[in-house]
C-alpha positions in Angstrom: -41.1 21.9 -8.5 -43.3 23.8 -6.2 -42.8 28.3 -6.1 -41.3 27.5 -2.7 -39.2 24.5 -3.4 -38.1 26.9 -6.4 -37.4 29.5 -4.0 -35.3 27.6 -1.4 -32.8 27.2 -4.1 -32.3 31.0 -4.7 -29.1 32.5 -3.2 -29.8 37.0 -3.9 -27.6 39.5 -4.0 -27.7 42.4 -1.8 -29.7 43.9 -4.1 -32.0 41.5 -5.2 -32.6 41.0 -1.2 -33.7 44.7 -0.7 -35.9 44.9 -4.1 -37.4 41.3 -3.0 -38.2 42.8 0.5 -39.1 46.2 0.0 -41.2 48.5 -2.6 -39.0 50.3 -4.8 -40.3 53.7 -3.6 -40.1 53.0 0.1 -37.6 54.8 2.3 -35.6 52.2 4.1 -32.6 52.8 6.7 -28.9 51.8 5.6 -26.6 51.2 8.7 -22.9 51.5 8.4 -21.3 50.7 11.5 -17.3 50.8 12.0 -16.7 49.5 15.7 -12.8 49.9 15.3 -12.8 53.4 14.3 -16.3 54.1 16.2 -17.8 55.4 13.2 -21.9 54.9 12.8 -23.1 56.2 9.5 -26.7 55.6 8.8 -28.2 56.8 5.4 -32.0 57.1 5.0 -32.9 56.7 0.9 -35.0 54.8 -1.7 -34.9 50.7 -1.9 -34.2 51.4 -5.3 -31.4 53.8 -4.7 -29.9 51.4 -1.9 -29.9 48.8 -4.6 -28.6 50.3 -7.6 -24.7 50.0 -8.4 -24.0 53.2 -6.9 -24.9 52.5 -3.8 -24.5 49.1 -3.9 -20.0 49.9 -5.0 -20.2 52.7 -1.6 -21.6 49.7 1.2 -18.6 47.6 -0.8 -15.8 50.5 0.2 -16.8 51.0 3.7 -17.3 47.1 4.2 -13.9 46.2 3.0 -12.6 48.7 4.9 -14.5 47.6 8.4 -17.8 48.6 8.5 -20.6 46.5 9.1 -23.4 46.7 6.8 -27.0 46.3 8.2 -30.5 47.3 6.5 -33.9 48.3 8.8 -36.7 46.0 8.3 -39.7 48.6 8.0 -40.1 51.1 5.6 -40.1 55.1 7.2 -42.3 57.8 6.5 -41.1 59.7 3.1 -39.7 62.2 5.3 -37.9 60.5 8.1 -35.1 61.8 9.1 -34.2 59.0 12.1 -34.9 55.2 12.2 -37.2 55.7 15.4 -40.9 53.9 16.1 -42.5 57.0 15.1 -41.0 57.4 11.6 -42.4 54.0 10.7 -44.4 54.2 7.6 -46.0 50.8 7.7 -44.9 46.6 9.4 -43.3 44.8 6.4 -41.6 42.5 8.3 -41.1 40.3 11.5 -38.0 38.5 12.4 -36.3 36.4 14.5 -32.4 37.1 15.6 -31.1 33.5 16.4 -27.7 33.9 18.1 -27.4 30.6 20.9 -28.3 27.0 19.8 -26.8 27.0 16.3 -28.4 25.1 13.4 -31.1 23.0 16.0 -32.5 26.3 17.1 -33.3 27.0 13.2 -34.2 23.8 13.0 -36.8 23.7 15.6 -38.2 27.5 13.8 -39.0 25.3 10.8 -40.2 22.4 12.1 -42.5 24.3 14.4 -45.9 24.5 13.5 -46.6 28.2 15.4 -45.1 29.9 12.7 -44.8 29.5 8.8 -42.1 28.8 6.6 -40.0 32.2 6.4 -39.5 33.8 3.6 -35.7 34.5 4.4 -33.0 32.9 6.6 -29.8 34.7 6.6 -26.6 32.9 8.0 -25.3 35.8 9.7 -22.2 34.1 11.3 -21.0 30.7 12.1 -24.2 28.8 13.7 -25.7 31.6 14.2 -29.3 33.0 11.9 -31.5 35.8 11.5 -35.3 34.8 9.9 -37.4 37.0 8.0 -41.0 36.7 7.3 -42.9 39.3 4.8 -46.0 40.3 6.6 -49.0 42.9 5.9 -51.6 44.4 7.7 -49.9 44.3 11.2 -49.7 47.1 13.7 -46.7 48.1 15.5 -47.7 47.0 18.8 -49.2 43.5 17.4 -46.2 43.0 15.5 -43.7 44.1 18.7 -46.0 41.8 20.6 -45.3 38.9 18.2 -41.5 39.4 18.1 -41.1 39.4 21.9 -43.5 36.2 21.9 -41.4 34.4 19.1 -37.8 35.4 20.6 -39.2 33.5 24.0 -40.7 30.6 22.2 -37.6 30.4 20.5 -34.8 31.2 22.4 -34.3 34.1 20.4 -32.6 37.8 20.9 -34.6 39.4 23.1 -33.2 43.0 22.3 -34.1 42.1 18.5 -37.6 42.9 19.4 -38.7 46.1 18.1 -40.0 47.5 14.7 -37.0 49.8 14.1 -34.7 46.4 14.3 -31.6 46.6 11.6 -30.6 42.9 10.2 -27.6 42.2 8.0 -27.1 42.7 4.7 -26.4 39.4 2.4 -23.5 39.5 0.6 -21.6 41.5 2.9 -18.8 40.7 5.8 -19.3 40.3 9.1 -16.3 42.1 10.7 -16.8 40.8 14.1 -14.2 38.0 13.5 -10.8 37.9 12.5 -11.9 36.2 9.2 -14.2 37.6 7.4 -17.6 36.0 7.2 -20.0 36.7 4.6 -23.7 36.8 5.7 -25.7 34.7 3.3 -29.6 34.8 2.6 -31.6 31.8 1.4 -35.1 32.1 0.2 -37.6 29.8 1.4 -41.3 31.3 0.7 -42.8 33.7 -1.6 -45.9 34.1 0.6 -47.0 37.1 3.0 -48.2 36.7 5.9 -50.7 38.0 8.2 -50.9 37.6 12.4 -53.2 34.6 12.2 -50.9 33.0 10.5 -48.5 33.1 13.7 -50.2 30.5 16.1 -48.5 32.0 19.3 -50.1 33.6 22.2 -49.7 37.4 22.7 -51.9 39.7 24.2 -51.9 43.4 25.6 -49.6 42.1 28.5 -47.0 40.8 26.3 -44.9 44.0 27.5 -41.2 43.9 28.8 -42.2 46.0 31.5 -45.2 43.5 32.3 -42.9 40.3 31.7 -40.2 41.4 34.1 -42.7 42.4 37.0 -44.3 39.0 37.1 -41.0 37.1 37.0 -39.8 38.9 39.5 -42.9 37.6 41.8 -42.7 34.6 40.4 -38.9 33.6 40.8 -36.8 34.6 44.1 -33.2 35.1 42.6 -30.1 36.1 44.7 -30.0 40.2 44.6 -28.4 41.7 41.7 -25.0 43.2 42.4 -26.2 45.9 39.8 -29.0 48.6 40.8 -32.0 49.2 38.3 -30.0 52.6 37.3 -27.0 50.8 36.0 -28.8 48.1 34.2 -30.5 51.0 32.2 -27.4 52.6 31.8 -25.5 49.1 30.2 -29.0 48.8 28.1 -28.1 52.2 26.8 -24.6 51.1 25.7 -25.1 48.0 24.2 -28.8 49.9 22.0 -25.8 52.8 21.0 -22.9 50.7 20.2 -24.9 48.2 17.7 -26.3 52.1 15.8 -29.3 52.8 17.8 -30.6 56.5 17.3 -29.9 58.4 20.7 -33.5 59.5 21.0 -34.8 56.1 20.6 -33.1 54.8 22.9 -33.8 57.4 25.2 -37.5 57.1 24.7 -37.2 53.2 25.2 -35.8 54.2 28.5 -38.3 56.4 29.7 -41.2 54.5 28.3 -40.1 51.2 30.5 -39.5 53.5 33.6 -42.6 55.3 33.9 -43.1 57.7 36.4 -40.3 56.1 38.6 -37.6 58.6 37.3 -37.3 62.5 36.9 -38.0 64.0 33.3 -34.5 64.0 32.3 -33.2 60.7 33.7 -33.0 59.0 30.2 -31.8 61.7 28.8 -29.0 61.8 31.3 -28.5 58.1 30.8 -27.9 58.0 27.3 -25.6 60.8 27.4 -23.2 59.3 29.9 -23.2 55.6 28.0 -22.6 58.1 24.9 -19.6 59.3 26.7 -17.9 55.9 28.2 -18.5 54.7 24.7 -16.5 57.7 23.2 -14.1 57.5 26.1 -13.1 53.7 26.6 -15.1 51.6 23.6 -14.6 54.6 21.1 -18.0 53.2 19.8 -19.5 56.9 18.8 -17.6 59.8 17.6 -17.9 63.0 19.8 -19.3 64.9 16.3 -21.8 61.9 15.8 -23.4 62.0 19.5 -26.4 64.9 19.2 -26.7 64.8 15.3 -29.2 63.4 12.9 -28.1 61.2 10.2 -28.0 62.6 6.5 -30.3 61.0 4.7 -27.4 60.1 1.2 -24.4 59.1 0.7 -22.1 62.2 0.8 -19.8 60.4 -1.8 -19.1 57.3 -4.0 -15.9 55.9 -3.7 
């Protein structure tokens, strides 16, 4: 048996997923997110730490008692205190977040001969998967440009297309349903891989920005019954409602309007999605709207 037949077999823990996919001294970002009692608690720490028993017993409490458990996919800077683009210490991963076509779109991931064999696929919810590949010398931008390129060649998430993305953790319930359903992570590869490796084409105009000027000249749709300012303000709830930091999203927000806004109009954005949230979704506490997460657990159950 081959190291990656072996591998397809192995089923990890939570655990053994986080010490598989990380250092043990890089600082990774845990997400717990309640969407019932519109609690986001995100804890910045050690893979180790995030794996040991500790930890490991605290994501079990809040899980069972309706959080969603998620993990970010790149390492942060020793001293990060936000998940944000410029807290990223270095690209350890790429991904793909598979949530229309059900086991064909999977299907046609690995038979495809753009991309390698992953090194994870996570069965996040019924049909529904998240790949991970383990990757090394990228840059952010090359490795944003190859996420956006693979979501379109794939069908993929588009929104699941930058570096600070959080993906499920294995081993935990998805509360989205009225059954539980616990995510599950099979190993596929051992390899890391490097952007030649992905046979896709991106390039310096792989940009949303860029992508939804030229369809726009290309295609001639009816109008939109929603105005550019409202779109950006539904963008803002859906980025704070899944745990998005506030200030990335704001920066996100600015950086795909330009010049074509006043100084403050993502700020203002943000604050008013944080607001309906609070108000009607009760996504975000009104405590949790202009802080920064703590970066431990304030106690073990």
């Amino acid at each position: 048996m081959t190291p990656v037949e072996n591998a397809t077999s192995l089923a990890p823990s939570a655990s053994e997923y986080i010490l598989d996919t990380f250092e043990p001294t890089d600082r990774i970002a845990m997400l717990v997110l309640n969407r019932d009692f519109g609690e986001t608690i995100q804890r910045i720490t050690g893979a180790q730490k995030a794996a040991s028993p500790e930890f490991q017993a605290w994501l079990r409490y809040k899980n069972a008692n309706g959080s969603d458990i998620y993990l970010g996919m790149n390492p942060l800077r020793q001293d990060a205190a936000t998940r944000t683009k410029e807290e990223i210490q270095t690209i350890r991963h790429v991904y793909l977040d598979l949530d229309q076509g059900g086991p064909e779109a999977l299907q046609s991931v690995e038979d495809s001969s753009a991309v390698p064999k992953p090194n994870y696929v996570l069965t996040s919810s019924p049909g529904k998967f998240q790949v991970v590949w383990n990757v090394e010398g990228m840059g952010l931008d090359e490795a944003e440009s190859l996420l956006r390129a693979m979501a379109r060649e794939f069908g993929g998430d588009p929104a699941a297309t930058d570096a600070t993305r959080v993906l499920r953790l294995p081993g935990f319930a998805n509360k989205k349903y009225e059954t539980d359903f616990y995510v599950e992570a099979r190993k596929e590869s051992t390899e890391t891989y490097h952007l030649r490796d992905f046979k896709l084409h991106i390039d310096s105009q792989d940009s949303p920005r860029y992508n939804h000027r030229n369809r726009s000249r290309r295609e001639s749709p009816q109008p939109s019954s929603l105005s550019q300012s409202e779109h950006d303000w539904a963008f803002a709830k859906r980025a704070l409602a899944r745990g998005d930091a506030p200030e990335e999203v704001i920066r996100r927000i600015a950086d795909y309007r330009g010049g074509e806004k006043q100084p403050n109009y993502a700020r203002y954005t943000v604050e008013k999605a944080q607001l309906d949230l609070q108000r009607g979704g009760a996504k975000l506490q009104p405590s949790e709207r202009n802080t920064a997460p703590t970066t431990e657990p304030s106690h073990e159950p």
